[in-house]
N, C-alpha and C positions, 0 to 999 in steps of 0.2 A: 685533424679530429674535429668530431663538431663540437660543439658548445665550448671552444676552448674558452677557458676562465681570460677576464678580464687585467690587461696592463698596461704598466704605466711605461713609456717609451724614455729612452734619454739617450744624451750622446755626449761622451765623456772624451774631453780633449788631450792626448797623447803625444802633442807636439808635433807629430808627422801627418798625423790627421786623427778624427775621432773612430771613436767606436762605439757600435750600437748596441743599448739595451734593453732589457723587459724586464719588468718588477712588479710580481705581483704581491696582492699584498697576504699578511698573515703574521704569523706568528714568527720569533725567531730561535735558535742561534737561523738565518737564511742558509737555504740553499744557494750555493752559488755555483754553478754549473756549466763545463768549459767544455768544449768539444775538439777534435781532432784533426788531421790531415788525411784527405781532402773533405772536409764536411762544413756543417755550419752548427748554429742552433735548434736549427730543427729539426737535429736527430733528438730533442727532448722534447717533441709536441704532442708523445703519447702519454711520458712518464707526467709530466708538471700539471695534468688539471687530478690526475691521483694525488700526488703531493699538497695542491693548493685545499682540497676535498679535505684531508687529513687535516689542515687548518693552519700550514706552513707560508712561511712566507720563502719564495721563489726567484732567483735572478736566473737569466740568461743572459750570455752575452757574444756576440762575434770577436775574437781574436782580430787585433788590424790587420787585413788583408785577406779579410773572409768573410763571404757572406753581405749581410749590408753594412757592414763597418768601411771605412775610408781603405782605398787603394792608393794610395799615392803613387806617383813616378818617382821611380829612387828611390821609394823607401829600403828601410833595412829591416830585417827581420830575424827574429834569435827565439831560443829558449827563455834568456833572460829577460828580452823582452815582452814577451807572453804573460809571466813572475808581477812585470810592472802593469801589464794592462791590467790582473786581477787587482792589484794593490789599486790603482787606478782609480776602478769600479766601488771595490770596497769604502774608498776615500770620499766620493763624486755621492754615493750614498748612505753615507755617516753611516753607515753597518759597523758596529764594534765587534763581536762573536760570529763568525761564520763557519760554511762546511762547505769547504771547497769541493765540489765533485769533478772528477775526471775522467773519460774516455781518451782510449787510444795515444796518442802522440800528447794529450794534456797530462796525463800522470807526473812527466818532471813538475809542470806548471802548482801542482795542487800537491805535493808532497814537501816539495822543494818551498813553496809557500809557507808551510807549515812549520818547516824551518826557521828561515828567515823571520816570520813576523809570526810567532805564537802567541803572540796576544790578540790575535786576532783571529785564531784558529779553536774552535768547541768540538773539531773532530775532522777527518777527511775519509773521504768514499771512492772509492776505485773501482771502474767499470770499465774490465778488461781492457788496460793500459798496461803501456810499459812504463819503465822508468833507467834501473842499467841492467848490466848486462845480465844471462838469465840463458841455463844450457839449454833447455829445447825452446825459447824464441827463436821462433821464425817470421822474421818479415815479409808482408805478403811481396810479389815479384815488381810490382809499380813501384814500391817505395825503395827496394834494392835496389832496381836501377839507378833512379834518382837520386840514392843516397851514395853510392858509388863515384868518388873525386873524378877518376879515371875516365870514365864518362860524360863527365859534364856537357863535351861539343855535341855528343850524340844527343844527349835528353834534351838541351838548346834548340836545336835543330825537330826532336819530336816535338815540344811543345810550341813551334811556331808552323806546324802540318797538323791541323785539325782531324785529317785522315786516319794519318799515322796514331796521331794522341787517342782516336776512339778505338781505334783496334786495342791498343794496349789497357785502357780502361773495359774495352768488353771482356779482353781476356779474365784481368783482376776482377770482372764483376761476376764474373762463372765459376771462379774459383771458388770467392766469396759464398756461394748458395750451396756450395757442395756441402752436406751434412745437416740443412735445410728442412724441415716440413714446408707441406704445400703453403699454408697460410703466410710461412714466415717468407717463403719466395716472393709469393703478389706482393707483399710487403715491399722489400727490395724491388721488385720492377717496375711498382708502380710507383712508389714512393721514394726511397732511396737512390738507387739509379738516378731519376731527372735532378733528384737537389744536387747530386755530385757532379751528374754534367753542366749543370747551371752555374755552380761555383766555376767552369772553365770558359761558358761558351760563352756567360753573359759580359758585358764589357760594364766597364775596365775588368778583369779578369784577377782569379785568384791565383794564376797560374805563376806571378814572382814568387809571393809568399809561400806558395808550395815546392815552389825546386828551390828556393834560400832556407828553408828550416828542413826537407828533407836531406840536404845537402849537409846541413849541422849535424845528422842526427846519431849517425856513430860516434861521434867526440862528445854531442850528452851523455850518452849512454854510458862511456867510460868517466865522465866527469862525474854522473853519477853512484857510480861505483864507489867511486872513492867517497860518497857523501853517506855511505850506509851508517856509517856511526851514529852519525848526525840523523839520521830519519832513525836508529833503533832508540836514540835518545828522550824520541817523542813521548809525551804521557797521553796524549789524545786516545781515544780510541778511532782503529782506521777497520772500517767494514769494506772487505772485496768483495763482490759482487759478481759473476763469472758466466756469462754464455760460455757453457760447457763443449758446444761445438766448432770453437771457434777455429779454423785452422792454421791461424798463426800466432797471434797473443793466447796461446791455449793455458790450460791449468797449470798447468807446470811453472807456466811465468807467475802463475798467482802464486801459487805454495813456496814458489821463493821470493816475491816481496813480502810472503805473509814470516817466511823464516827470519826476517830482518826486521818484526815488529816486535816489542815488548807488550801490545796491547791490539793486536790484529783479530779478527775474525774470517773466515772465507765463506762464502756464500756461493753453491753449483746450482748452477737454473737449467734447465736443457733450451739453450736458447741459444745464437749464433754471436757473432762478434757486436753487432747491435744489439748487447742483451736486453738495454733500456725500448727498445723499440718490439720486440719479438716478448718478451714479457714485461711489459709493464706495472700489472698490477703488481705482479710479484716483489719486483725489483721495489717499486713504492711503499710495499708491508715491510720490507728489511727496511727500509730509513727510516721509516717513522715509528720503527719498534723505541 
């Protein structure tokens, strides 16, 4: 986007290597805003100069092993770990009250936080994320694969055939647009599309941290089931947020993390699995209501 607002850059050391962040400034409890698998930060460079305009103050940050954050050899990579790089962040910038936001594969990260350290938590927002299990979740077909144990030599094997790896990312990207307006498709191919193949092609590569947390992500999921007490315990209020077309974290996965809140709201956009990208403004009037 043009005129993006003004920030402050840091890199916040995690032991295995650091990770990169933006901070702009404003007002708070901050946004603090995590993104998914396979993406980076900048599935939020349409939503944050709406929010920074509103008079918020704004973090981005890359998960280790994504994006411009540190890739290390060996590293390891978890759910939990994710938990620690927010905690991390929040620490590295004396943030006391935050509002975790989450997409996709972040939802453990920003619920599960909320948990763990509610002192530090003024609310969380949920932008078509999973968390556990959930009867009409559907994961799209890239991340089945890869999350399937049984598999492992096959997907090993796909992600060191660059060939192989773009076919099965073009499939997932086709799928993705179905249900689509024209605008939100340019969107995705012009935008969307390169950042995801950039997190693969460019080197050092995202591609450990993506088959080591896809590979975790069914025993989250059931880990997180069993933490539903624990998240309806919350007193926060948590705003869903929901591209209404989305063909796999669809509605239905919302209306049952919102069944498991004591203080939940849902929010339907007609907007795709990127709901932050495809409407923005929108999405930006629900948080700073």
């Amino acid at each position: 986007m043009s005129n993006h607002p003004h920030f402050e850059e840091h890199r916040v050391d995690r032991g295995q290597g650091n990770i990169y962040v933006r901070d702009y400034a404003g007002s708070g409890p901050a946004f603090v805003m995590m993104h998914g698998f396979p993406d980076n930060l900048h599935i939020y460079d349409e939503l944050v100069p709406h929010l920074v305009a509103g008079g918020r103050r704004v973090v981005t940050f890359d998960f280790l092993g994504f994006g411009a954050s540190d890739k290390p050899a060996g590293a390891r990579y978890s759910f939990a770990q994710q938990v620690g790089d927010l905690h991390a962040v929040v620490q590295a910038l004396h943030l006391d009250k935050i509002i975790p936001v989450a997409h996709d594969s972040s939802g453990p990260a920003a619920l599960n936080y909320a948990v763990d350290y509610p002192q530090h938590v003024a609310g969380v927002v949920v932008l078509n994320a999973l968390y556990g299990e959930a009867p009409t979740l559907k994961h799209p077909e890239l991340i089945q694969l890869f999350a399937t144990p049984e598999l492992k030599a096959l997907t090993g094997k796909i992600l060191q055939t660059p060939q192989q790896f773009a076919w099965v990312l073009n499939f997932q990207r086709d799928k993705f647009q179905e249900g689509l307006n024209e605008s939100q498709k340019d969107l995705y191919v012009n935008f969307l599309g390169p950042l995801i193949d950039g997190n693969f092609r460019n080197q050092p590569s995202s591609g450990p941290a993506f088959a080591q947390m896809t590979g975790q992500l069914f025993a989250e999921e059931a880990r997180n089931t069993l933490r539903r007490d624990e998240v309806r315990a919350l007193q926060v209020p948590v705003q869903l947020i929901w591209g209404e077309t989305d063909p796999y974290l669809n509605t239905g996965v919302a209306e049952d993390i919102l069944s498991h809140l004591q203080n939940g709201q849902l929010h339907k956009l007609p907007a795709g699995h990127w709901v932050q990208l495809d409407a923005p403004q929108q999405v930006a009037a629900l948080m700073l209501k």
